[in-house]
ROKOL-216842 format. One record per residue: x, y, z of N, C-alpha, C in turn; residue in three letters. Coordinates in steps of 0.1 Angstrom, whole numbers, padded with zeros to 4 digits, always signed. Layout:
residues N
XYZXYZXYZALA;...
This chain:
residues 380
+0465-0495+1636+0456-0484+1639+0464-0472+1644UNK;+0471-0476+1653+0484-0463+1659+0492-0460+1643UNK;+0493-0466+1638+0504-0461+1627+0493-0452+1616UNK;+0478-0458+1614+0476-0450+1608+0470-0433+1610UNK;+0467-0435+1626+0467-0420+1630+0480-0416+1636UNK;+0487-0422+1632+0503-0415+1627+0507-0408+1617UNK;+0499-0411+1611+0502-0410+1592+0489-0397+1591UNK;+0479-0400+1595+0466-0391+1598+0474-0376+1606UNK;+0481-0379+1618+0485-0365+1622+0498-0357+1613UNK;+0507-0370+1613+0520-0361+1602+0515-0345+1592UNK;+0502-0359+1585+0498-0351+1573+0491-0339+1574UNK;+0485-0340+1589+0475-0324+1593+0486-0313+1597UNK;+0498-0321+1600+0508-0310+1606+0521-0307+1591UNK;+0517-0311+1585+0522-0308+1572+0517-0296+1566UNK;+0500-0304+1565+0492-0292+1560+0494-0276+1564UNK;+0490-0279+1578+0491-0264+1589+0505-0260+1582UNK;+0518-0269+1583+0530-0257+1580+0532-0253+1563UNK;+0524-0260+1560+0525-0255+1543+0515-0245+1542UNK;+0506-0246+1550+0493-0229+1546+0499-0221+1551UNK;+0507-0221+1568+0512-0213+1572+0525-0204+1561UNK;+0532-0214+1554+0546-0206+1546+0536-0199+1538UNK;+0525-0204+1529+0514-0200+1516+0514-0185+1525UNK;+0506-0183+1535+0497-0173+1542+0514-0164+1538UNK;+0525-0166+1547+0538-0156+1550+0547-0157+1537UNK;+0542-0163+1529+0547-0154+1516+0535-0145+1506UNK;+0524-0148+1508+0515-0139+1504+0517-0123+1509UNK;+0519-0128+1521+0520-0113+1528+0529-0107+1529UNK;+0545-0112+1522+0554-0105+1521+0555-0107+1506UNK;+0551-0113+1501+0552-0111+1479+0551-0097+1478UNK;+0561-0093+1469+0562-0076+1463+0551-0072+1455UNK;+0544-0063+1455+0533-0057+1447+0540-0053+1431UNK;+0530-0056+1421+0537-0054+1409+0544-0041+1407UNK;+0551-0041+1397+0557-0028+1401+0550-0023+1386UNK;+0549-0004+1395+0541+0000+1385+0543+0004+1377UNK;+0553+0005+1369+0557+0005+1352+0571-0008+1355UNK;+0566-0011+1340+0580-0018+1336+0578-0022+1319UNK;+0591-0018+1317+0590-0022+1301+0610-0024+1300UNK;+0609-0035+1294+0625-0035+1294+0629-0033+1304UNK;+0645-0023+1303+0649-0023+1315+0647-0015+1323UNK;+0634-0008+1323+0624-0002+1333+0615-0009+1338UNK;+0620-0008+1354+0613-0009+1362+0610+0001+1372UNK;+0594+0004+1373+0591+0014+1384+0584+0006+1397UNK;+0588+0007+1410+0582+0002+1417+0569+0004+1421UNK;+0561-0003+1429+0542+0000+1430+0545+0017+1437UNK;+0537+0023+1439+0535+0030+1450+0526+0028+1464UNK;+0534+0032+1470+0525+0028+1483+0526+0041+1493UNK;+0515+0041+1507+0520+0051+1512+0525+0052+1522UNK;+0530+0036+1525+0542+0039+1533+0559+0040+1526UNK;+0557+0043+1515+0571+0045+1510+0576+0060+1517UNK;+0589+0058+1527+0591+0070+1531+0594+0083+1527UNK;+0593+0093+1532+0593+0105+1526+0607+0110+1524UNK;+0612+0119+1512+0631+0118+1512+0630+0133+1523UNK;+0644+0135+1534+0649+0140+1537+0649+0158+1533UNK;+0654+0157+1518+0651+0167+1511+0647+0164+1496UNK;+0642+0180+1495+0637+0176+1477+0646+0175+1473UNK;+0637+0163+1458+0651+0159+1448+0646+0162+1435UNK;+0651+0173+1428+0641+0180+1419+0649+0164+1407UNK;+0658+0162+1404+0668+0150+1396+0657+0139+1398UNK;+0650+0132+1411+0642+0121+1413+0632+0119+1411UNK;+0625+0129+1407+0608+0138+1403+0613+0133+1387UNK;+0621+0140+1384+0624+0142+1367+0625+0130+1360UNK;+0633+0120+1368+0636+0105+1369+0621+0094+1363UNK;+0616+0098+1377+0602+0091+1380+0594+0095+1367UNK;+0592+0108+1361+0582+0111+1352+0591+0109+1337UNK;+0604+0102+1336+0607+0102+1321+0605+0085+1319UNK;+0605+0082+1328+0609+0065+1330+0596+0063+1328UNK;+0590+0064+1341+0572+0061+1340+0568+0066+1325UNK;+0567+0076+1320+0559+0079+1302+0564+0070+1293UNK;+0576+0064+1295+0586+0060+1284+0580+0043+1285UNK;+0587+0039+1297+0576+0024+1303+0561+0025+1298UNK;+0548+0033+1300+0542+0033+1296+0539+0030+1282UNK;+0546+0039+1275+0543+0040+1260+0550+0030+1254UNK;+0562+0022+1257+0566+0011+1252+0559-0002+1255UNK;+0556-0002+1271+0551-0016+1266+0534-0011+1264UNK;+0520-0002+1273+0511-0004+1266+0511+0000+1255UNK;+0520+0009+1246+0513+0009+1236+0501+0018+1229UNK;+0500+0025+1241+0488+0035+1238+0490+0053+1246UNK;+0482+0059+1240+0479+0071+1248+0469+0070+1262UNK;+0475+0077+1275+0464+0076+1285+0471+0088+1293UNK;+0454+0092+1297+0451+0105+1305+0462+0101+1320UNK;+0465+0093+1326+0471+0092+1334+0483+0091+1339UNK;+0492+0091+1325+0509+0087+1326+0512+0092+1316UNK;+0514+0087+1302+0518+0096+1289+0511+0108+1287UNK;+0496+0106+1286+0490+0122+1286+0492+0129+1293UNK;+0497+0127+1307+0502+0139+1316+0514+0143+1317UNK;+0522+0135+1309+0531+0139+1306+0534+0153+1295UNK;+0526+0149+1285+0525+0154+1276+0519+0167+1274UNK;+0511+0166+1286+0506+0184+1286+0513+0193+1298UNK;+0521+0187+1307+0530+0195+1319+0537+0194+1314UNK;+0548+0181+1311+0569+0181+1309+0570+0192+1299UNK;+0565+0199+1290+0569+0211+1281+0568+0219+1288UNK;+0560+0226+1300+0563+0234+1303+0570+0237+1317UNK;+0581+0225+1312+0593+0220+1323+0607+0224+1314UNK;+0601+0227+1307+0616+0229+1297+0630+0235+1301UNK;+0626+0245+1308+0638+0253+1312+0643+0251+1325UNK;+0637+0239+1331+0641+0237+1343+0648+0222+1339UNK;+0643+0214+1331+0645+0197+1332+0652+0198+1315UNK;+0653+0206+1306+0655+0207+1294+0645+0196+1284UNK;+0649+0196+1269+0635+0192+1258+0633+0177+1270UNK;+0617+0179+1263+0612+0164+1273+0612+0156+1256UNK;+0611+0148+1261+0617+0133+1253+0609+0134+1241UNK;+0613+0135+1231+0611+0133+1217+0605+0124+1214UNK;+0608+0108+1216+0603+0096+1216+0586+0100+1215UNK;+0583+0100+1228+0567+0104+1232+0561+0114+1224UNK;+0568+0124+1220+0559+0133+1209+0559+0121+1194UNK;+0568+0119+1188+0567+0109+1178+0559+0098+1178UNK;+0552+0092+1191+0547+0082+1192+0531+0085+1196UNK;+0532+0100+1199+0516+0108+1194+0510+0111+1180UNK;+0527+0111+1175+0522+0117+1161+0515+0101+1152UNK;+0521+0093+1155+0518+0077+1152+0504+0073+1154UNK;+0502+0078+1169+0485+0073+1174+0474+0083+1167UNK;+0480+0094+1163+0473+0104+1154+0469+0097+1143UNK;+0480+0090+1135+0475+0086+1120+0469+0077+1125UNK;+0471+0065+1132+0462+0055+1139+0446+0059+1140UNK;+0444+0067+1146+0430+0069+1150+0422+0077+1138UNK;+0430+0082+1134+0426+0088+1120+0423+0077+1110UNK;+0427+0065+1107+0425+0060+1104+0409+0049+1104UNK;+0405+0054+1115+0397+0041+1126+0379+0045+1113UNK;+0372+0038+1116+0359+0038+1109+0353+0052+1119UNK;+0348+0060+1111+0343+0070+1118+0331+0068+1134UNK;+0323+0057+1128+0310+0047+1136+0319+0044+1149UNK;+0332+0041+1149+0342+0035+1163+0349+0047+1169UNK;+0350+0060+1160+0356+0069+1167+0351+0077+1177UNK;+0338+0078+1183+0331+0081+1193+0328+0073+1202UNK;+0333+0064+1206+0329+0055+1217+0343+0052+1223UNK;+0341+0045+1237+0352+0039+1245+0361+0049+1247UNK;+0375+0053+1247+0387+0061+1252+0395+0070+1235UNK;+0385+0062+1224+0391+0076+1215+0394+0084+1218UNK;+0377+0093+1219+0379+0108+1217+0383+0110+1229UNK;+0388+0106+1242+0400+0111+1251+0413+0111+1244UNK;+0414+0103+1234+0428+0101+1233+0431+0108+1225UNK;+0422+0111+1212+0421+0123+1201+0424+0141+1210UNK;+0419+0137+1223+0421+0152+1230+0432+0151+1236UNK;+0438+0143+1239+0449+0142+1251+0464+0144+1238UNK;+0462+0139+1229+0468+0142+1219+0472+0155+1209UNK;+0459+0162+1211+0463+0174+1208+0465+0186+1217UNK;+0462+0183+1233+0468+0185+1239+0479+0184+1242UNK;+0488+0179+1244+0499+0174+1246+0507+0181+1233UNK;+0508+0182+1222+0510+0189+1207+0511+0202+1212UNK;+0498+0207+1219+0499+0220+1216+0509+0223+1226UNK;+0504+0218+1234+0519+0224+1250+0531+0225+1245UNK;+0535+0210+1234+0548+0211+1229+0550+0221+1223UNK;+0541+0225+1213+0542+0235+1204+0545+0251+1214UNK;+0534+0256+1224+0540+0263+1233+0549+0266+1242UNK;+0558+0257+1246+0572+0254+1255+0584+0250+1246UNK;+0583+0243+1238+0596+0239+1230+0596+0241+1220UNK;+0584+0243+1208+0588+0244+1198+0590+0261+1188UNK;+0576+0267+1200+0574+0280+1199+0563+0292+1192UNK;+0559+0277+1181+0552+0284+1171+0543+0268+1165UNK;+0535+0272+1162+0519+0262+1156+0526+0254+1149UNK;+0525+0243+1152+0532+0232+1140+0517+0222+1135UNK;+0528+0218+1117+0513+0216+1113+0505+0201+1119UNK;+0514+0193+1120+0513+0184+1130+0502+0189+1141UNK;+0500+0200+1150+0493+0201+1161+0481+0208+1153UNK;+0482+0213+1144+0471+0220+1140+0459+0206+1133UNK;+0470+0196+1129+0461+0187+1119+0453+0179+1133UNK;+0461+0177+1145+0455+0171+1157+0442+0180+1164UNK;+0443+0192+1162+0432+0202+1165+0417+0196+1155UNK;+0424+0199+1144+0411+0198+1135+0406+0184+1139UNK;+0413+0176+1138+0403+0159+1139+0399+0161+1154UNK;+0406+0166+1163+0395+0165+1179+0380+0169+1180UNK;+0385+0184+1169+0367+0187+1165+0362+0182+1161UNK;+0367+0173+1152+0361+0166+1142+0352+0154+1149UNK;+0357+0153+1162+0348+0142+1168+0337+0149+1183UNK;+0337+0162+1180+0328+0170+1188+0313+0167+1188UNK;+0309+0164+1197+0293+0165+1198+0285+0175+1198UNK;+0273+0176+1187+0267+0185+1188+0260+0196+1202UNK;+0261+0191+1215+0260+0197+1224+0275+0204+1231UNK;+0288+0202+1224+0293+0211+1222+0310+0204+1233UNK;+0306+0190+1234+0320+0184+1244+0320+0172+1235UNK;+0328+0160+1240+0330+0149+1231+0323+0137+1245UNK;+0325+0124+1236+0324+0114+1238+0334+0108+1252UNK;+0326+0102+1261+0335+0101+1272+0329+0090+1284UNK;+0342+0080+1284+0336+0072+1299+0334+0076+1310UNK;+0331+0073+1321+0328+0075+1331+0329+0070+1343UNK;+0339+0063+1346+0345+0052+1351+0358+0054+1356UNK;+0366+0060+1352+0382+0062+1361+0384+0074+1364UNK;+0375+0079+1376+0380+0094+1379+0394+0092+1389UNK;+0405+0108+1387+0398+0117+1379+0396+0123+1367UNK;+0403+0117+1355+0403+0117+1343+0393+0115+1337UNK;+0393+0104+1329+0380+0100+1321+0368+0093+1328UNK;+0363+0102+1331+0349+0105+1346+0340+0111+1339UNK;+0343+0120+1328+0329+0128+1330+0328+0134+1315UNK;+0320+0141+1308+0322+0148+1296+0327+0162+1301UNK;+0323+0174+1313+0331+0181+1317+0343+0177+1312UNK;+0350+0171+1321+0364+0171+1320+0369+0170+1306UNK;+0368+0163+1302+0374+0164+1289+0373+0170+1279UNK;+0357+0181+1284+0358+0193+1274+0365+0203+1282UNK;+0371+0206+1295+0381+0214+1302+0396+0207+1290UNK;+0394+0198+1289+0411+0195+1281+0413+0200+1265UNK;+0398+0195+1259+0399+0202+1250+0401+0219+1243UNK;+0396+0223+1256+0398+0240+1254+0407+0246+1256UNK;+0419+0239+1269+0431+0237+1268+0443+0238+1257UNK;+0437+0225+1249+0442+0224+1236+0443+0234+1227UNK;+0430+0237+1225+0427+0251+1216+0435+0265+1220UNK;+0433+0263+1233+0438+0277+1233+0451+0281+1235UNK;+0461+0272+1242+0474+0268+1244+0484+0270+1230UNK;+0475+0264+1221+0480+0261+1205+0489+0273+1201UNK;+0502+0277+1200+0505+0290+1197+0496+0297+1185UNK;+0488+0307+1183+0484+0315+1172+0469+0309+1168UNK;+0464+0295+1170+0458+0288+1166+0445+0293+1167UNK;+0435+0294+1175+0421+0306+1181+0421+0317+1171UNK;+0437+0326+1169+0433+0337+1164+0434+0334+1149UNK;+0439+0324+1147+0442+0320+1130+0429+0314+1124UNK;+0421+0312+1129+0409+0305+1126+0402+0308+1115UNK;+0399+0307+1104+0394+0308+1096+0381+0301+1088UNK;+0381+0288+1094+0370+0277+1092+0354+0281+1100UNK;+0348+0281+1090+0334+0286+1098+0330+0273+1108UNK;+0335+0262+1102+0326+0250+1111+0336+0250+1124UNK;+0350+0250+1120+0354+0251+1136+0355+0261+1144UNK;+0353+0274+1136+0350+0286+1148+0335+0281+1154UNK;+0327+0280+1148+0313+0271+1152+0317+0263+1166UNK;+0325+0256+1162+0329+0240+1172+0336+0247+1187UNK;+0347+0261+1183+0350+0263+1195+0334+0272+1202UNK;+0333+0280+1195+0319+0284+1201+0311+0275+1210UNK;+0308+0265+1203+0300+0252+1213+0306+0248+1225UNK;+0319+0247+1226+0328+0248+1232+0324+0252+1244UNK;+0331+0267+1243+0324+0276+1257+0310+0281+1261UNK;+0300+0277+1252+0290+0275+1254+0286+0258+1262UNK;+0292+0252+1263+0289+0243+1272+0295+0249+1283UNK;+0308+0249+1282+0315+0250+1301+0308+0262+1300UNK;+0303+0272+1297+0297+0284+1308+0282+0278+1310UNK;+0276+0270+1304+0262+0267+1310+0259+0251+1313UNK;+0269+0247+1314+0267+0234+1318+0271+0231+1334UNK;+0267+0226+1342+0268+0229+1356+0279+0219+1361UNK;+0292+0220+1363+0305+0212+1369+0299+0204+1377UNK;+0302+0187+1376+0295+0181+1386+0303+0179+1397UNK;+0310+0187+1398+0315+0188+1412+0328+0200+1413UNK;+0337+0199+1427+0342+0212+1430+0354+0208+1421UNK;+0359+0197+1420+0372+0190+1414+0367+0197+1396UNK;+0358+0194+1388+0353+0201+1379+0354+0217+1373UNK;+0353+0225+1388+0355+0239+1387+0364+0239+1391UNK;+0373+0236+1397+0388+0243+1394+0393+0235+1375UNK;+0388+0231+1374+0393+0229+1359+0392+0237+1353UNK;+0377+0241+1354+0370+0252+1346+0382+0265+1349UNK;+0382+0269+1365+0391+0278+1366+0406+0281+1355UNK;+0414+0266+1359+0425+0269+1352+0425+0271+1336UNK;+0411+0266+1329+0407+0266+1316+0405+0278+1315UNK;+0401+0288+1319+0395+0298+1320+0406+0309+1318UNK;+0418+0306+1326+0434+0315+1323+0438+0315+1313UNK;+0432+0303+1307+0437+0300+1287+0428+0307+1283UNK;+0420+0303+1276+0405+0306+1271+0401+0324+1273UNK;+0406+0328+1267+0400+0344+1263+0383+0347+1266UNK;+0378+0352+1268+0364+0349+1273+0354+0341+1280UNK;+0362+0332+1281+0355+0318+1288+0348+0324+1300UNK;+0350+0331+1311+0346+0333+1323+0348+0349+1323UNK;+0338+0357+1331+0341+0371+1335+0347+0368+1348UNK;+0353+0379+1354+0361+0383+1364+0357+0379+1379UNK;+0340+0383+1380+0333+0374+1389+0335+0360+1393UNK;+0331+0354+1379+0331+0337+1381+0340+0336+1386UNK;+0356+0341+1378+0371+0335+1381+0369+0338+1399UNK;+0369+0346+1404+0370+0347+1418+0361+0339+1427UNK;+0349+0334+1420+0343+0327+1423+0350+0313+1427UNK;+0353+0310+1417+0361+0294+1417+0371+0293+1422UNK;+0381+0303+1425+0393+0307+1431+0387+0307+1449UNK;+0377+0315+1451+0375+0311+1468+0368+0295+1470UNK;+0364+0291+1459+0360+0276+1462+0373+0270+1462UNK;+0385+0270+1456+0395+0261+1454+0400+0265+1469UNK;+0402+0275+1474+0409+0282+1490+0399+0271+1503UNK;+0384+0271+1500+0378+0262+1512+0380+0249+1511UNK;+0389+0243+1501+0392+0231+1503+0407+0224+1509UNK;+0413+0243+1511+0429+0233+1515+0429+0233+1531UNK;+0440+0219+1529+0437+0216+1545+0447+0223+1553UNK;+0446+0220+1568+0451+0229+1579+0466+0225+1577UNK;+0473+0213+1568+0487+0209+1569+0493+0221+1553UNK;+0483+0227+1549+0485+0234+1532+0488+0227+1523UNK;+0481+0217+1528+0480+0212+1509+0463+0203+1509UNK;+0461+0196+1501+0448+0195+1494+0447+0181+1487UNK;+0436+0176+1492+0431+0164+1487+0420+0159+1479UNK;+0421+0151+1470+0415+0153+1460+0398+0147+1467UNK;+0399+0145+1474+0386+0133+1483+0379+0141+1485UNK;+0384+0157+1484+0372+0164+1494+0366+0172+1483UNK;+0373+0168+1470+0367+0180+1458+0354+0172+1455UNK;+0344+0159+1459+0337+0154+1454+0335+0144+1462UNK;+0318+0145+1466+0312+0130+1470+0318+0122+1464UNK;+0315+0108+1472+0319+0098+1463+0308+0094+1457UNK;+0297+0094+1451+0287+0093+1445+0286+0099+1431UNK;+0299+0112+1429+0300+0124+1419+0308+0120+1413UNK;+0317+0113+1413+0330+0109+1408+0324+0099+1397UNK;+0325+0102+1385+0318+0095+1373+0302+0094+1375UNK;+0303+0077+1376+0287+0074+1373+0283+0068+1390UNK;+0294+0068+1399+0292+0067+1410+0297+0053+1419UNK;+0302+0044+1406+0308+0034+1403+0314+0029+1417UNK;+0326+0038+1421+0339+0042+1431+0332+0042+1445UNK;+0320+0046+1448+0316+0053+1460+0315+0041+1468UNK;+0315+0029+1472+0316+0024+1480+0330+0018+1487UNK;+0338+0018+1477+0353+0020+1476+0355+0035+1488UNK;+0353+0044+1480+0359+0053+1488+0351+0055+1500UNK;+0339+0051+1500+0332+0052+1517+0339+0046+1526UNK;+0342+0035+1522+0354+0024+1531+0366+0025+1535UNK;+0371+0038+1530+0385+0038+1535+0387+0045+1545UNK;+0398+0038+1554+0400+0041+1567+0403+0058+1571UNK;+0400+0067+1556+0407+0080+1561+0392+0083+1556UNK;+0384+0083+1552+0375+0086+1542+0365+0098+1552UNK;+0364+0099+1562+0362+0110+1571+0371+0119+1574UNK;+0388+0120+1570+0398+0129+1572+0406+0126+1562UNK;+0403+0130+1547+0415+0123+1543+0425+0134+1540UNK;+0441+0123+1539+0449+0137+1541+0453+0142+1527UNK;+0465+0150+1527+0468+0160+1514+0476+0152+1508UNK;+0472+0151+1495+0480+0146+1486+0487+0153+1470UNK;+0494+0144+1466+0505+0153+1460+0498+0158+1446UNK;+0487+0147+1438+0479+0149+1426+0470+0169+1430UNK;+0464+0167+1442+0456+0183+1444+0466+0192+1447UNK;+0470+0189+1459+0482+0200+1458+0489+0207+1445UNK;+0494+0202+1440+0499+0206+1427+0494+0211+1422UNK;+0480+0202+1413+0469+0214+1406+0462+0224+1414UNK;+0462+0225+1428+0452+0235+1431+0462+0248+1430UNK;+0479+0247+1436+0483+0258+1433+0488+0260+1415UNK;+0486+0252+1411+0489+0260+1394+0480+0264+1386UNK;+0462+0260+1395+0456+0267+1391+0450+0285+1400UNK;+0454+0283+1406+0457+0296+1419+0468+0306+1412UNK;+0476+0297+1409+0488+0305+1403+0482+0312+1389UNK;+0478+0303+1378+0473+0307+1365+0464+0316+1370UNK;+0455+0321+1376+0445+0324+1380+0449+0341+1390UNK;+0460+0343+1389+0467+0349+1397+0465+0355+1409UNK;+0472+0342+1416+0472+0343+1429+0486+0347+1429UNK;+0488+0354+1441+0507+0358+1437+0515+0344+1448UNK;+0526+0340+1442+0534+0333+1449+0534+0334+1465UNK;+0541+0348+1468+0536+0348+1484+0529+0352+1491UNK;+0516+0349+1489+0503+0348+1494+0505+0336+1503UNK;+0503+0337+1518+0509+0327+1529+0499+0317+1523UNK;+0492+0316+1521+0485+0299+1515+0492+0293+1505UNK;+0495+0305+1496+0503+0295+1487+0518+0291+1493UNK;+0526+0300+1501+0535+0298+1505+0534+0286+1517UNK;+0521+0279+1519+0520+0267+1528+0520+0258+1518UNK;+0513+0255+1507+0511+0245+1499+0530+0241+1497UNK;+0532+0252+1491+0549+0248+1485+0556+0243+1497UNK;+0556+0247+1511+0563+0238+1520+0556+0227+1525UNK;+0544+0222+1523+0539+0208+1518+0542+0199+1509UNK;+0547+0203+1499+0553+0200+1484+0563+0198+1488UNK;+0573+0205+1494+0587+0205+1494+0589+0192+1505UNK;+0582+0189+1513+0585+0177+1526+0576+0166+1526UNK;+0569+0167+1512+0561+0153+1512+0564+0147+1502UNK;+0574+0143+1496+0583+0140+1482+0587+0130+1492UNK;+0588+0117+1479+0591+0102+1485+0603+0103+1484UNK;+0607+0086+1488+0626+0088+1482+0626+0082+1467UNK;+0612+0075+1460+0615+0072+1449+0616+0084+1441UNK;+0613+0097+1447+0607+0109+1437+0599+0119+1434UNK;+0587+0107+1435+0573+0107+1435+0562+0113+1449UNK;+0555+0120+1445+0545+0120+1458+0536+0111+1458UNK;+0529+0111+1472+0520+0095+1475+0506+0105+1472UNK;+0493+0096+1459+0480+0101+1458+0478+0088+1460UNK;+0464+0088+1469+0460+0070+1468+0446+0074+1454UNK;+0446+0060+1449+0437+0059+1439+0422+0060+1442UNK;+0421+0068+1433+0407+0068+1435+0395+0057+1432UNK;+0402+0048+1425+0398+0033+1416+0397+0023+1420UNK;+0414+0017+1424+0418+0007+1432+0431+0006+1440UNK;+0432-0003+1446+0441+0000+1458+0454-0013+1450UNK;+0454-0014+1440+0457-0025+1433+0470-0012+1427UNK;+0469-0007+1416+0479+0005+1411+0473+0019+1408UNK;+0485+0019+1418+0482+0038+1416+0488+0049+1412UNK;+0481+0050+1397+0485+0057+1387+0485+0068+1389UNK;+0478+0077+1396+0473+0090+1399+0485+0094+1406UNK;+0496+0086+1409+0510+0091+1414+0519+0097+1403UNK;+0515+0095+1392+0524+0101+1382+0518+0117+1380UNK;+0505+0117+1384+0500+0130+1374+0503+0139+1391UNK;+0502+0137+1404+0504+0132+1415+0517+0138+1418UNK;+0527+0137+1406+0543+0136+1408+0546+0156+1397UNK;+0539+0152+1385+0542+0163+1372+0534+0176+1381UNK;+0521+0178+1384+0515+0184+1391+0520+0193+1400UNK;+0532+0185+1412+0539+0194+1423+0550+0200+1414UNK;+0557+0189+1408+0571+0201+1399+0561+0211+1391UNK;+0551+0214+1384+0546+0226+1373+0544+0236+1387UNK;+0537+0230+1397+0533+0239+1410+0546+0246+1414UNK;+0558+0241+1419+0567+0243+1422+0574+0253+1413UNK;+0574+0250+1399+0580+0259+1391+0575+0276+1393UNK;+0559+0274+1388+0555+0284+1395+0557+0295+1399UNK;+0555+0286+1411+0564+0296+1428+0580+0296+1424UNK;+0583+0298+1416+0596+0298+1416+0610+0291+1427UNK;+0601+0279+1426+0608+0272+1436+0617+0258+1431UNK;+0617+0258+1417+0628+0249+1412+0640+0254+1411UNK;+0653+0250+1411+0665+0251+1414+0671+0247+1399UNK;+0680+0252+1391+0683+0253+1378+0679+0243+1372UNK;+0683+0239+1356+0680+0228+1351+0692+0216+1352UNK;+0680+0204+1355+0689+0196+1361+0692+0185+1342UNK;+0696+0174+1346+0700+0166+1336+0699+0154+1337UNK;+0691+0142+1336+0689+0127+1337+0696+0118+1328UNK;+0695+0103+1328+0696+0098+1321+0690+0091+1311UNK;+0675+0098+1315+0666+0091+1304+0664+0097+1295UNK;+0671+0109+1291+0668+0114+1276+0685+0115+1270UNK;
């Protein structure tokens, strides 16, 4: 009897130190890291990754060739959140970071024939027609920053994006990962982008059905109502492209809405452009009611960035003391990986919105004329 509640306790005190190691390596196991393909590896982001010392315009540049390249090798696909934002900011990084990676334009031109290829019945649903837009977005920027002039390549990407236009005048779109593919707004802000960015493209127009298609176009964003403040500053910065899109009113309109959202440190968080209820189909909102900042949340690198580049497009002048707060926010909130910290709006699992997060403060930065010559990596 003694021997076998000997054997009875061994085994409870076994138990206890084997849940205990289970529990203390759970809690110290490394978070996946958030790109990897080959011999790329990007680490998770987190927000206690410390802040670097000084800016590292080389570690920014780093962070956004590796992360698009990782992406597009191992998924495999175009997305609004890492290759597509690559693809519509790094060109007009050119003269600072020199050509952005060829690879990735070539591997647009691939998902082009790809999708072109797809049954017409399947090209309006799911993340196509994002991808159809993000694609000729990204073309045209190239075409505007590095190549100089309309290539037929971006032109042939223009025509099929309309080609999957909805007769109410935006495309096909989920609703589910804001702040990207959230809303049909948004992604008719990207498409007009496209169009108008395109060098020559708007005025070369000659097709009655696609002069038609842009028309519908700005006939949505001027009478369709932005489901939130994050929505109108799109509209805004769309609006510096877009030749009549907005009179002079509106623009100032949306320009003092973007100013009541920056915070007292000058910079800007994307939490406060939108209930959480507004953010898609409303999916997120209990998520973000929960978080421990979700009454104060702080400035992150994804708003910051776009609020001054669209302040800037929008012409706000550089040293206007607001904007000259944002940029010394920018300048001292840069990690040591590179990268600035955005927490997700989705999941607390990976956080992708650190890449667009990361392109966002360098285009801001450029701007203000606050990049330092062109630097040179190893990833191209």
């Amino acid at each position: 009897m003694i021997v076998r509640s000997l054997q009875v306790a061994l085994f409870l005190i076994g138990a206890v130190v084997l849940l205990h190691e289970t529990c203390e390596a759970q809690e110290t196991k490394e978070p996946a890291p958030q790109y990897r393909s080959g011999d790329i590896v990007i680490s998770a982001a987190t927000a206690a990754e410390p802040k670097r010392a000084q800016f590292s315009l080389s570690k920014a540049d780093e962070h956004l060739e590796r992360g698009a390249l990782a992406w597009t090798r191992g998924r495999k696909c175009v997305t609004c959140h890492t290759n597509g934002t690559y693809m519509i900011v790094r060109p007009a990084l050119t003269a600072q970071l020199g050509k952005p990676n060829d690879e990735i334009r070539r591997f647009y031109l691939a998902e082009l024939q790809k999708l072109k290829a797809v049954a017409p019945d399947k090209l309006m649903a799911g993340t196509r027609p994002a991808q159809a837009i993000f694609i000729a977005a990204g073309l045209s920027e190239w075409d505007a920053h590095v190549g100089g002039k309309l290539s037929p390549e971006t032109d042939e990407a223009l025509r099929f994006m309309f080609s999957l236009q909805l007769e109410s005048g935006t495309w096909g779109s989920l609703d589910c990962w804001p702040p990207f593919e959230s809303s049909a707004y948004q992604e008719a802000t990207v498409a007009a982008m496209a169009a108008a960015t395109a060098p020559g493209w708007l005025k070369g127009l000659e097709d009655n059905t696609l002069q038609a298609g842009v028309g519908k176009l700005k006939k949505y964003l001027r009478e369709t109502k932005p489901p939130h403040d994050y929505a109108r500053l799109l509209l805004l910065w769309t609006a510096t492209r877009m030749p009549g899109l907005l009179d002079d009113s509106s623009r100032q309109e949306l320009v003092s809405a973007v100013w009541k959202h920056q915070r007292k440190d000058g910079g800007w968080s994307v939490r406060t452009f939108a209930k959480p209820e507004e953010w898609g189909r409303g999916n997120r909102a209990e998520k973000l009611r929960s978080e421990p900042e979700y009454s104060n949340p702080e400035s992150d690198g994804h708003m910051t960035g776009l609020a001054v580049i669209a302040l800037r497009d929008a012409g706000v002048p550089a040293d206007d003391p607001r904007i000259e707060s944002a940029v010394k926010w920018l300048l001292s909130n840069q990690r040591e990986s590179g990268r600035w910290w955005t927490r997700s709006l989705n999941t607390d699992r990976y956080h992708f919105i650190t890449y667009s997060g990361t392109a966002y403060p360098l285009l801001a930065l450029s701007k203000c004329g606050k990049l330092p010559a062109r630097v040179e990596t190893s990833s191209r």
